[in-house]
Structures are given as C-alpha cells and as structure tokens.
N, C-alpha and C positions, 0 to 999 in steps of 0.2 A: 492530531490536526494535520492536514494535507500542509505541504510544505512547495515555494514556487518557485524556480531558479528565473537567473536574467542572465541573457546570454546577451554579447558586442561583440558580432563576429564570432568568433571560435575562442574569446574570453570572457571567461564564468565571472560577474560582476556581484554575485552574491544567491544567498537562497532565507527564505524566511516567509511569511503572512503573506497575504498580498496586500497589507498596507506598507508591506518592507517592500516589496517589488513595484509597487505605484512610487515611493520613495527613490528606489534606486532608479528608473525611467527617469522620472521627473531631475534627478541630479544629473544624469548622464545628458539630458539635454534632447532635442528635436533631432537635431543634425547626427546624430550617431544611430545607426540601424540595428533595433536591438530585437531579440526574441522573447518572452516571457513562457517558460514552460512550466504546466503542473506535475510536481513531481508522483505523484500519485497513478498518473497514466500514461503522462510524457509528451500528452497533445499540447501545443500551443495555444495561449488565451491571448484575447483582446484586454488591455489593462488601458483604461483611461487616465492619464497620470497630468491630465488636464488642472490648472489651478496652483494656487499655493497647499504648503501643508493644511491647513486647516479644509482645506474641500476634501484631500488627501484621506484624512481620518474624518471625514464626513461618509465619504464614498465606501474606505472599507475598511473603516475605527475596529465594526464588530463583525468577525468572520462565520460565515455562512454556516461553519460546520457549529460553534456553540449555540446559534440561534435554533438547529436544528435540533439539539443536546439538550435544550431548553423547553421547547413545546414537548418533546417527547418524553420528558421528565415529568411532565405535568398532567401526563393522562393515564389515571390511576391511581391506585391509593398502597401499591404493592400488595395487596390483599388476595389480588387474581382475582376479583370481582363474581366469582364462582358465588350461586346459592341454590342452584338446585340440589336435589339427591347425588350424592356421592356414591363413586363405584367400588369396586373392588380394590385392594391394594391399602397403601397407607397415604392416602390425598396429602393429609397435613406436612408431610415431607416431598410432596411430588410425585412419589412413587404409585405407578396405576397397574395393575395386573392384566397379561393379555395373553393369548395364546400361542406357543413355540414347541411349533415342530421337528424334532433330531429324534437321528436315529442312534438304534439302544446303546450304541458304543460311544459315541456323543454326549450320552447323559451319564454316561459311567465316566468317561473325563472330565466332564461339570460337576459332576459330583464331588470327585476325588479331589478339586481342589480346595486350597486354603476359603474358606467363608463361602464354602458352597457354588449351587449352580447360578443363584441369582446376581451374586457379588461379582463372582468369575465373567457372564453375563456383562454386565455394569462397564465393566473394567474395557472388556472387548469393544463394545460401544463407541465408551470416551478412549480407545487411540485410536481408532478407526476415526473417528470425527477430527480429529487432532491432526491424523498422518494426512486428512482429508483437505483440511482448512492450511497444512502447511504448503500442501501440491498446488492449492489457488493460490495462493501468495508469490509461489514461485512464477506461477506460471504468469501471470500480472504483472509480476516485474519484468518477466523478460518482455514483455508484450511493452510495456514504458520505455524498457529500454532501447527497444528495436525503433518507438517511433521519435523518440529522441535524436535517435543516431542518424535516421532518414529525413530527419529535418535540418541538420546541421553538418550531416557527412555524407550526404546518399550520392554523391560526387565524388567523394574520396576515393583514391586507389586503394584496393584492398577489401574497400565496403562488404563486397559478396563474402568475401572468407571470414569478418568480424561478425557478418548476420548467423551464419553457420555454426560458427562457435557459441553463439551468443543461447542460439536454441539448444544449441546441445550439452549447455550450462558448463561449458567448459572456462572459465573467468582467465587461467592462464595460456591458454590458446588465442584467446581475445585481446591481453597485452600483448603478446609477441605480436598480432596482425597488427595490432595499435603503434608500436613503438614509435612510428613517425609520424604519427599522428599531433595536433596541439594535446599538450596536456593537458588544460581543462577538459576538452571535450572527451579526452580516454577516459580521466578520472569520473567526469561526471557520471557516464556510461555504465561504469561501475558501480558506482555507489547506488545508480537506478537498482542497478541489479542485486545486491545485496553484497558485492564482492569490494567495495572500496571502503576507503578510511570514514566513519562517522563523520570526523570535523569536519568534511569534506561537504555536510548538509546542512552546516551552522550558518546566520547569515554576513554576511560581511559590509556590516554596517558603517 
C-alpha cells in the first residue's frame, strides 16, 4: 500500500494512509505550512484535511489502492476463462510451446544442463524478469527521491552534488553531501531511496 509523509518545514511530522496524513494536517492546524508527499513517487498531493475526524475517515476511511484490489479481484473465476482449442505445450500448467532459434553450440549448453534445455530456458527467463523488475524499482526510487529533495531542498547548498550521488545510487556519497543538512529531510531522502532505516516509514501517530 503506497505510504504518504507530512512534512512542517523541513520536519517529518509522520508517514502512513492518507487517512493518517489527513489526520496529521488536520492536528497540526491551518497556521503551520505543511507538504504532504506520496511516498511512492515523491510528487506532492493536495489533502483536504477540512472537518472533524469523522469527514476525515469519510473522505479517506477506504484507500484507493484496496478499492482497486477489490474490483480487480472480482473479474474472473481464476480459470483463465480460455475455451477454445488448446495449443501445443502443457496449457493446464501454463506452459505453451513456441519456436527458439540458437545456434548448434547453444543447444549443446541447453542441453548439458541439469533438467534440460527447456528448464534451463525457464530459469533464464525468470532472472532476467527479476534482474528486470529490480532495475525499475530502483530506478523509481531514485526518481521519488530526487523529486522529494527538489521540493523541500532544491535551495539547499550542496543540492547539485546530493542529486549526482543520488543518480548514481551512491547512498554514502549522499550522506556526506547531506551532513548539514535537517535530518528529517536527509533521512527521509533515504529511505525514498531504499537506503535508510525502515522505521523511518512508520507513521507517527
């Protein structure tokens, strides 16, 4: 579930739902100039924190992502709704046969491994999807984290050299530019990026 910090000035006032951060506005009061960031991408939201609690968990009781978790649950029977003629391969497991072209020294190392060329096959597949879906994850975070930091430090002395480090996933190059920096806003930066302390994403209710 996407998680949404509250910033007051350059202190981190909590992170959790956005019925926690409609919460934490609404405590903090009018008079205090605050940010609401989604931790997911790092862009700033509009939060209406208008009302007492009960308009509070009116407005955002039930979070967007289970409603979505919800309908898409509900369409289909997990059956794969497949009934025409079935192809080659073993459908009932997923598995569909299709054509792969290597050359002959290719298929003598597909071969020679442990469970064959198909397995071997399989195997290559699922890291490559894996190494694939980690490189996005990375790459997202630094992208949240950059726009985090340019919403709340893009003034800072130093900014240019924490953005530099930041892309070139260096986490300890980014403390040392950081050091004088507020330490909420170092720490939060981090945890964007996958390089600070977890409790760091807890809310602080």
């Amino acid at each position: 579930m996407t998680t949404y910090t509250v910033f007051a000035g350059s202190v981190r006032l909590g992170s959790g739902s956005l019925l926690d951060a409609s919460r934490l506005v609404a405590r903090a009061g009018a008079a205090v100039s605050m940010l609401v960031f989604n931790d997911e991408t790092g862009h700033v939201i509009d939060l209406d924190a208008r009302g007492d609690d009960a308009a509070l968990v009116a407005r955002y009781g039930a979070a967007p992502e289970a409603v979505e978790s919800d309908a898409a649950a509900s369409v289909g029977d997990g059956s794969g709704g497949a009934t025409g003629p079935r192809g080659p391969g073993r459908p009932r497991l997923g598995v569909v046969a299709r054509e792969v072209t290597l050359l002959p020294g290719q298929w003598d190392w597909l071969s020679a491994q442990p469970g064959g060329a198909s397995v071997t096959l399989r195997k290559i597949v699922e890291q490559a999807k894996r190494a694939g879906a980690t490189e996005e994850r990375a790459r997202r975070a630094r992208e949240a984290a950059y726009r985090f930091l340019y919403a709340v430090a893009g003034d800072f002395p130093g900014f240019e050299e924490v953005s530099r480090a930041l892309f070139a996933g260096d986490a300890g190059r980014m403390r040392r530019e950081m050091a004088g920096w507020p330490v909420d806003i170092a720490a939060h930066a981090l945890v964007l990026l996958g390089a600070g302390p977890e409790s760091a994403t807890t809310a602080g209710m």
